[in-house]
C-alpha positions in Angstrom: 65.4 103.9 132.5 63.2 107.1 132.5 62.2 108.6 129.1 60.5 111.4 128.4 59.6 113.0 125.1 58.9 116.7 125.4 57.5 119.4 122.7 57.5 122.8 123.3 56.2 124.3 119.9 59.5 124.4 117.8 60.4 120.6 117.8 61.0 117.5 119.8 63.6 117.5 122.5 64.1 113.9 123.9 65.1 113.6 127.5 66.4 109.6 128.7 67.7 109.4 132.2 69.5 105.8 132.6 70.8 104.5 135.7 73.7 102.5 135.1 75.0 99.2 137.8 78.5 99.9 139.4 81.5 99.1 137.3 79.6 98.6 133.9 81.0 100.0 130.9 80.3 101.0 127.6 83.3 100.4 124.7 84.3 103.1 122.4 82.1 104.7 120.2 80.2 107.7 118.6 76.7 109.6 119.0 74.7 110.6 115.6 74.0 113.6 117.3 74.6 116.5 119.8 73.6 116.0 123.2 74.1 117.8 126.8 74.2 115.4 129.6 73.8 116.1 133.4 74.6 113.5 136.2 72.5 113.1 138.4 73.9 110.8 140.7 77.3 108.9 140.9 80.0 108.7 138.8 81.3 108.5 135.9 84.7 108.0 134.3 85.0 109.0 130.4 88.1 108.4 127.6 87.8 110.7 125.1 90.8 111.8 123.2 93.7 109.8 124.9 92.2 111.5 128.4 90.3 110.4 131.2 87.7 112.6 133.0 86.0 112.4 136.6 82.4 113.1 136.1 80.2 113.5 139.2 77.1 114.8 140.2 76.0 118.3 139.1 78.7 118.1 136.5 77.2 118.8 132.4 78.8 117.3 129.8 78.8 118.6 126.1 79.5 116.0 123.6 79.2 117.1 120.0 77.9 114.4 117.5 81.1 111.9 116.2 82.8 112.3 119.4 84.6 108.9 120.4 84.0 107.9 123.9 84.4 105.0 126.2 82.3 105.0 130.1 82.7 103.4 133.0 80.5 103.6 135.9 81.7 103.8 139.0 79.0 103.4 141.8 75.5 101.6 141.8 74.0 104.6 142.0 75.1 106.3 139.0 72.3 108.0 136.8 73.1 110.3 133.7 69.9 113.1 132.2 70.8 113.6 128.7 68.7 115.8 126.1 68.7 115.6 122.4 66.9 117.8 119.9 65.0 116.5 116.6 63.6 118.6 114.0 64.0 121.9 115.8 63.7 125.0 114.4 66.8 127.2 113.1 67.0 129.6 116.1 66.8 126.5 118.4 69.6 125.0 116.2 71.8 128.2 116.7 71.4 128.2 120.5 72.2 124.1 120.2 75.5 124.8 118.1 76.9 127.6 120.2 76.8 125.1 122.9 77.8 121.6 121.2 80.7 122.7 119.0 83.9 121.2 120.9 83.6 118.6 124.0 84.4 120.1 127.0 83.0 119.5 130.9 81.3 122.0 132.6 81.2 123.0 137.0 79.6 126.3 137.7 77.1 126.8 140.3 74.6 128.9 138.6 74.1 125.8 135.4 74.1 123.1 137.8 71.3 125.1 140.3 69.3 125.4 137.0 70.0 122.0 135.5 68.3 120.6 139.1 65.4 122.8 138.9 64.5 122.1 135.6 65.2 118.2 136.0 62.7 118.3 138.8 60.2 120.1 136.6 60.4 117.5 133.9 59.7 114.6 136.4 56.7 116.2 137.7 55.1 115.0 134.6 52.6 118.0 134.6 54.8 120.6 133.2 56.2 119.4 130.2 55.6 122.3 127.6 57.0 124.6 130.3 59.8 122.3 131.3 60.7 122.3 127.3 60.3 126.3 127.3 62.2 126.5 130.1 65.5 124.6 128.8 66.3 127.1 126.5 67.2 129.0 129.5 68.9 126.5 130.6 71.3 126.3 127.5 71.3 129.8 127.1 72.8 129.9 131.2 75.0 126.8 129.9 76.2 128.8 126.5 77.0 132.2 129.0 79.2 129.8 131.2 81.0 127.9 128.6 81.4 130.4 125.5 84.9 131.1 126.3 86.0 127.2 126.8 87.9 126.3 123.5 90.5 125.4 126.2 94.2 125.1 125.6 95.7 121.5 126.4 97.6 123.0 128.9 94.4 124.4 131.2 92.2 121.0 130.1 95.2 119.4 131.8 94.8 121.7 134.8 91.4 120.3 135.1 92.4 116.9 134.9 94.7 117.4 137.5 92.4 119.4 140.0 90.0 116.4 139.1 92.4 113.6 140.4 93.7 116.3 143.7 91.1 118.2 144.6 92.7 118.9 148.2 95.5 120.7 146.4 95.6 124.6 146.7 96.3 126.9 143.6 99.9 127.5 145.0 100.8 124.0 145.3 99.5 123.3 141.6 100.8 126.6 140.7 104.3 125.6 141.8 103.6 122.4 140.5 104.0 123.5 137.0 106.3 126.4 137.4 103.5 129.6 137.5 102.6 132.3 139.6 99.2 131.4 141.5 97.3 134.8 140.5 98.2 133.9 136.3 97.1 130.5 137.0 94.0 131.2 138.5 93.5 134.2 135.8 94.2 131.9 133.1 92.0 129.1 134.4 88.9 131.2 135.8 88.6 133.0 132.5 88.3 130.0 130.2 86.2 127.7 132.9 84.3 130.4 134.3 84.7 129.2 137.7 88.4 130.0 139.5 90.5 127.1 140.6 89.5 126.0 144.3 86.0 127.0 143.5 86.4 124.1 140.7 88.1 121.9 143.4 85.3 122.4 145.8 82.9 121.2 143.2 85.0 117.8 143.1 84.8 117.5 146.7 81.1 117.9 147.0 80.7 115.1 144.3 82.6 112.7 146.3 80.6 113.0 149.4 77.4 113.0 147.7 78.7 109.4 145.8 79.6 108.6 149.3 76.4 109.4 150.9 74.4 107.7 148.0 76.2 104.5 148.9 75.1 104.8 152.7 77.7 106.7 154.9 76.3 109.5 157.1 76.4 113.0 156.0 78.9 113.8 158.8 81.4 111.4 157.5 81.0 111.7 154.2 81.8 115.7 154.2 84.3 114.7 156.5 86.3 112.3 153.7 85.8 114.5 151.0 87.9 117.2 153.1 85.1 119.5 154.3 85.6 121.1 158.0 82.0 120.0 159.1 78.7 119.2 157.9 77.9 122.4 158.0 80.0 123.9 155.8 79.9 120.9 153.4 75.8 121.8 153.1 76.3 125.4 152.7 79.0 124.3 150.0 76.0 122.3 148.8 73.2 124.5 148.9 75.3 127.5 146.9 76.1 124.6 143.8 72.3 122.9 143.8 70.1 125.5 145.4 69.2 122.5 148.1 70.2 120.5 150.9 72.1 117.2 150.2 69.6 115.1 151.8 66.9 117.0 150.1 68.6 116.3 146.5 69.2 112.6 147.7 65.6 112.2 148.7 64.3 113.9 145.4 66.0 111.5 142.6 65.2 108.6 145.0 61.5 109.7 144.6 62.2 110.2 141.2 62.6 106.7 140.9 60.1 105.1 143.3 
């Protein structure tokens, strides 16, 4: 388990990065605090509320304090960033709260390219003021992408779904439920800030990188996850992270020795 403590003028903002063995589990329970969590690698499957949701790589997850939560960890590989803040000052604690205020899950591109940036920064282990500096862009990208997701049951469900099938098109979920595809898409793009197949790509891409991590070949693994070719599963790749898959693999395994 990495840790890292970092201080960037206005407080202390703890970063753990924990690596969890496949098919452990953590029971139910509570955080005393906020906390925004990125993964990093593998999967992870979280009960909160009655619901179960997918977690894989690139996705963030924003869990206000009190929340109760069970994990499981699916794959050998899984590893989980989270940050926490301590004695911050009050503007830090504004920008905190307009992020941590409900639990929701966030895919979209432009967070997860900065999460991975500023991930790598903070495992240089030369950098750490900046690194701190540079999350509150980070959460300030995060709070832009997420400000509109008190999400109704009904699009959270949506989610879910896309989550479990993510080879379905809108139309086929669409009809699924009864809607038109263009209000579906409307409905969900406006409070997830990323539209529907866009989300379902995202799901895709975490499955072949959890498939890659546990040894298949790039080819095969896009292949599974329902890309046409390696090639379009890598520009798919490089759009979300802002790297090459190999490049991401080979850069957390450094991470770790």
């Amino acid at each position: 388990m990495e840790r890292q403590t970092l201080d960037a003028g206005f407080g202390s903002l703890h970063v753990v990065e924990s690596r969890y063995d496949a098919h452990s589990s953590q029971d139910e329970h509570v955080h005393a605090h906020d906390s925004v969590a990125f993964v990093v690698s593998g999967h992870v499957l979280e009960r909160v509320g009655g619901h179960e949701r997918r977690l894989g790589p690139g996705s963030v997850l924003i869990k206000p304090r009190g929340t109760p939560h069970a994990d499981l960890y699916l794959d050998a590989t899984t590893r989980v960033l989270a940050v926490r803040a301590d004695g911050v000052s009050r503007r830090v604690r504004g920008e905190l709260a307009a992020i941590t205020h409900s639990y929701r899950v966030v895919r979209s591109d432009a967070v997860t390219r900065a999460w991975v940036a500023w991930r790598a920064s903070v495992f240089e282990g030369t950098r750490t003021a900046r690194a701190a500096l540079d999350l509150r862009r980070v959460l300030a990208d995060l709070a832009r992408a997420s400000d509109a997701m008190v999400t109704p049951s009904w699009l959270d469900s949506i989610a879910r779904y896309i989550e479990r099938e993510p080879e379905l098109t809108t139309r086929q979920i669409a009809l699924d439920l009864g809607m038109h595809p263009v209000a579906l898409a409307r409905a969900f793009t406006r409070r997830f800030g990323i539209a529907p197949m866009a989300y379902a790509r995202r799901i895709r891409i975490e499955r072949a990188i959890a498939a890659a991590g546990a040894g298949a070949r790039w080819v095969d693994a896009a292949c599974a996850a329902g890309f046409a070719d390696q090639p379009h599963f890598t520009r798919a790749f490089r759009a979300a992270f802002g790297t090459t898959p190999a490049a991401y693999l080979a850069a957390i395994a450094d991470d770790h020795g």
